[in-house]
C-alpha positions in Angstrom: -42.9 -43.1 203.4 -46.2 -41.5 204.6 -49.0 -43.3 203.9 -51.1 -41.0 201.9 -48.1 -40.9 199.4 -47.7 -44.5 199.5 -51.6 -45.1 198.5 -51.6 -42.6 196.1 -48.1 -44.4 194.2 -50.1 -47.6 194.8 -52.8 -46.2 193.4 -51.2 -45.4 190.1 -49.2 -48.2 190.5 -52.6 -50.0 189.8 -52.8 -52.5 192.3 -54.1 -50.2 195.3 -57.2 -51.6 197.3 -59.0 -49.8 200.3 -58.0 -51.3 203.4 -54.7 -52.8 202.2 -51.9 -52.7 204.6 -49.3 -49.8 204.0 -46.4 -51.9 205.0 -47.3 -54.3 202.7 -48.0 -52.0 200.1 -44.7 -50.8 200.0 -43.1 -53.7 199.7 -45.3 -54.6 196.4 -44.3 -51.0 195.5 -40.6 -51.8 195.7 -40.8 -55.2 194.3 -43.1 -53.8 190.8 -40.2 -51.3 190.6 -37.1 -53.5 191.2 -38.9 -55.5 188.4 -39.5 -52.6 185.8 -35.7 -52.0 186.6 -34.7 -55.7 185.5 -36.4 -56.1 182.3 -34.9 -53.3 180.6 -33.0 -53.6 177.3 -29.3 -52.7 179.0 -29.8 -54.9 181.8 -30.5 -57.8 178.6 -27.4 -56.8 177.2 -25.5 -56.9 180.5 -27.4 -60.5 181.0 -25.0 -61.9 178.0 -21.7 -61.6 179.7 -23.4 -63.9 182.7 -24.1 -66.7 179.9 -21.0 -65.6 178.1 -18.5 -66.4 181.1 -19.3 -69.7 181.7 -19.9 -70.8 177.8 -15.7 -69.6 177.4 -14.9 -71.1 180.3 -16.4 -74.5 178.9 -15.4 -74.5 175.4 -12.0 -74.2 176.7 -11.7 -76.4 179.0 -13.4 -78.9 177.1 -12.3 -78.1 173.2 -13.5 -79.9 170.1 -12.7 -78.7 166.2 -13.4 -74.9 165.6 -14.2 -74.5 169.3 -11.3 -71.8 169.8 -13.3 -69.2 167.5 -16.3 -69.6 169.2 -14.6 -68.8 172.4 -12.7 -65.7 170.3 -16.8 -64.2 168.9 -18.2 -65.5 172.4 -15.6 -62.7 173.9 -15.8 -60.4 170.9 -19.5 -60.2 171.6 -18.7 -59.9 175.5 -16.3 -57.2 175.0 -19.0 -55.1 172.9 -21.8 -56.0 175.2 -19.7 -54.3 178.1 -19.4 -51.0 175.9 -23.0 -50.9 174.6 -25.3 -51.4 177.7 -24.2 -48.4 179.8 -24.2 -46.5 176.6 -27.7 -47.8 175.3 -28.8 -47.3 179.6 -27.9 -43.6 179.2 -29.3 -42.8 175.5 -32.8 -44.5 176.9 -31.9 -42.8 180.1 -32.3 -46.5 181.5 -29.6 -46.0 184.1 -30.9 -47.7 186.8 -30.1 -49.3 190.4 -30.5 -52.5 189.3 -28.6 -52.0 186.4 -25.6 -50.5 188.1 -25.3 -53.9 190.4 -25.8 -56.0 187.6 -22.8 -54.7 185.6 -20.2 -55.5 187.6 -21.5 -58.7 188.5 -21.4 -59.6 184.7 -18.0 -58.2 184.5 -16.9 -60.2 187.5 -18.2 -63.6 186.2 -17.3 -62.9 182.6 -13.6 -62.4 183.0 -13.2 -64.6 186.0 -14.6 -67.5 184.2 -12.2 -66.7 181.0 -8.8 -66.5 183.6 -10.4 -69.9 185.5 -9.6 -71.4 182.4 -6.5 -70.2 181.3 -5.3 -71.3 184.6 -7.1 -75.1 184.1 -5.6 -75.1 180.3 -2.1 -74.1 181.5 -1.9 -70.4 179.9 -1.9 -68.6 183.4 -0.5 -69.3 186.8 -2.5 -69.4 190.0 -1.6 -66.7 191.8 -2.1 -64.4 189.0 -6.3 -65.6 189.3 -5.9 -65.0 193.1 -5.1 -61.4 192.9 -7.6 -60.9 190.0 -10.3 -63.1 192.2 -9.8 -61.8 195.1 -9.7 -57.1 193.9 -12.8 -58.2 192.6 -14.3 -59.7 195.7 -12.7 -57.0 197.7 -14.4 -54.0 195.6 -17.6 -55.5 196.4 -17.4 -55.3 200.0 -15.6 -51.8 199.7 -18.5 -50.9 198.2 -20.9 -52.0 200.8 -18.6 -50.4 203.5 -18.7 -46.9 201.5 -22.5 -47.2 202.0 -22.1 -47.9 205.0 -20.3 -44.2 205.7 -22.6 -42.7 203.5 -20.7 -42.8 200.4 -20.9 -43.7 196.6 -18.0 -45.2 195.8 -18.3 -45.1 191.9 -16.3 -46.7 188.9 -13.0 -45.4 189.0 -10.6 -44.6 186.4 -8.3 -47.4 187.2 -10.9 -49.9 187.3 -11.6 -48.6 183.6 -8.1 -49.2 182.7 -8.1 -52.5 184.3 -11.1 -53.8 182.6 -9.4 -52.7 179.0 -6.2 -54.2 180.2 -7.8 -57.8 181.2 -9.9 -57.8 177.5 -6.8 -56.9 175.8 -4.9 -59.8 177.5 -7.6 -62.1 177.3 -8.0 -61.5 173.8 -5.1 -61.7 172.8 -4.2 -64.9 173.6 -7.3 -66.2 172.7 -6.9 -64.8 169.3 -3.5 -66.3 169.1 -4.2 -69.7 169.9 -6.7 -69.2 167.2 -4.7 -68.0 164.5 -1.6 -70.6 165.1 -2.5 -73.1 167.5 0.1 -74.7 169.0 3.0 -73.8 166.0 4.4 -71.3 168.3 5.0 -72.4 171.8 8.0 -70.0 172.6 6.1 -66.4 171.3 3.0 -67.4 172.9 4.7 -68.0 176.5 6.3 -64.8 176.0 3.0 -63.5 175.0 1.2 -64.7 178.2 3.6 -64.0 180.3 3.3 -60.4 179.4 -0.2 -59.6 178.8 -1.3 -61.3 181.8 1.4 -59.8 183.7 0.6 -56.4 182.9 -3.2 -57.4 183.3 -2.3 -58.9 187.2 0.0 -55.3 188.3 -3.5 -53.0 186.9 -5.5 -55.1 188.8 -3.5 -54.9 192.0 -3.3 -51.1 191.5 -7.0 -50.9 190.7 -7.7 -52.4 194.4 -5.2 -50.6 196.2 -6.7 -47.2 194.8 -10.5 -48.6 195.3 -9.2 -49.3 198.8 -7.7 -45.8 199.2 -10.8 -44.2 197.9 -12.8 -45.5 200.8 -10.7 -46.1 203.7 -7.8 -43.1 203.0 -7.8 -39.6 203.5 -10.4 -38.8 200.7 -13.5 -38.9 200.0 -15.7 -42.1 197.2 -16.1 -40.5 193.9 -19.4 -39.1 193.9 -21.6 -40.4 190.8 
C-alpha cells in the first residue's frame, strides 16, 4: 500500500501521528480492522456453537437427572445459531473475512464435539468419527491450497447437505434418548445405525467433491 494512502486511512483511522513508521502503521491498520470484523453481532452468534460443542459433549459424557434435554435445547439453539448468523451477516451486510473463517470453525467444533461423544457413550462407532474428523480437517487445508492457486473455494452444495444431514442425525438420536431413554434398545440401534450411517456416506461424498473442486479438472466455486 503506498504510503500517502496508508496515512491518510490512519489518519481517519484516528490514531495517525507525523513521523510514525508506515510499516508499522499498517499493521495497526490491519489489526483495528480484523478487530471491528470480530465484534460484530453474527460473529457473536457464530461464538455459541464454540461454547455449545463442548457444553454437549460434557453433559453427555458426564449425565445427571434432566441433563439429556439440556443437551437436546443446547443443539436446538446450535442448530438455529448456524442458520441465523450468515443470514443476520447479510441483512447488516456484516459478511466479513473474519466471519467467513469463523463459521466453519464453529461448525467443525460444534458437531465434532457432539459425535466425540456418541462415540465415548457407545451410540456411534469409531470409524464413522474418523471419516467425519478427518473431511473436516481435509477441507481446511483444501482450502488453504485453493489459495494458494489463486482460488476461492467456497461452500458447496454438498457440504450444505452434509451439515443438514449430521443435525438431522444428531438430533435425532438425541431427541430419542430424550423422549424414551433406554425403553427401546432395539429401535434406537436401528435408529443410529441409520442416521449416522447416512450422515458418514454425505460426509465422505462432501470431501471427495471438495477435493474434486480444487484438485480436478474444474475450477473452486467462485463466491
Amino acid at each position: 500500500m503506498e504510503p500517502s494512502r496508508l496515512n491518510a486511512e490512519s489518519k481517519g483511522a484516528g490514531f495517525y501521528h507525523p513521523g510514525t513508521n508506515s510499516s508499522k502503521l499498517g499493521l495497526t491498520v490491519q489489526e483495528t480492522v480484523m478487530t471491528r470484523e470480530l465484534w460484530t453481532l453474527p460473529n457473536a452468534i457464530t461464538g455459541y456453537r464454540f461454547v455449545a460443542g463442548p457444553l454437549c459433549l460434557l453433559l453427555l459424557v458426564y449425565p445427571f437427572a434432566g441433563s439429556i434435554w439440556l443437551v437436546l435445547a443446547a443443539m436446538i439453539l446450535a442448530e438455529i445459531s448456524d442458520a441465523l448468523d450468515g443470514y443476520v451477516a447479510r441483512s447488516a451486510r456484516q459478511v466479513t473475512k473474519v466471519g467467513k473463517i469463523l463459521d466453519p470453525m464453529a461448525d467443525g467444533l460444534y458437531r465434532g464435539s457432539v459425535f466425540i461423544a456418541f462415540v465415548v457413550v457407545g451410540w456411534m462407532p469409531m470409524w464413522m468419527l474418523a471419516v467425519i474428523l478427518i473431511r473436516d480437517v481435509a477441507v481446511s487445508h483444501l482450502r488453504e491450497f485453493a489459495q494458494e492457486r489463486q482460488q476461492t473455494l467456497a461452500a458447496r452444495t454438498s457440504g450444505k447437505v452434509k451439515a443438514v444431514i449430521q443435525a438431522v442425525a444428531q438430533l435425532s438420536i438425541v431427541g430419542f434418548v430424550a423422549l424414551f431413554g433406554g425403553h427401546y434398545p432395539a429401535p434406537f440401534t436401528l435408529l443410529c445405525k441409520t442416521v449416522l450411517t447416512i450422515a458418514t456416506l454425505a460426509t465422505a461424498y462432501s470431501f471427495v467433491d471438495y477435493t474434486l473442486s480444487v484438485l480436478g479438472p474444474r475450477p473452486a466455486t467462485a463466491p
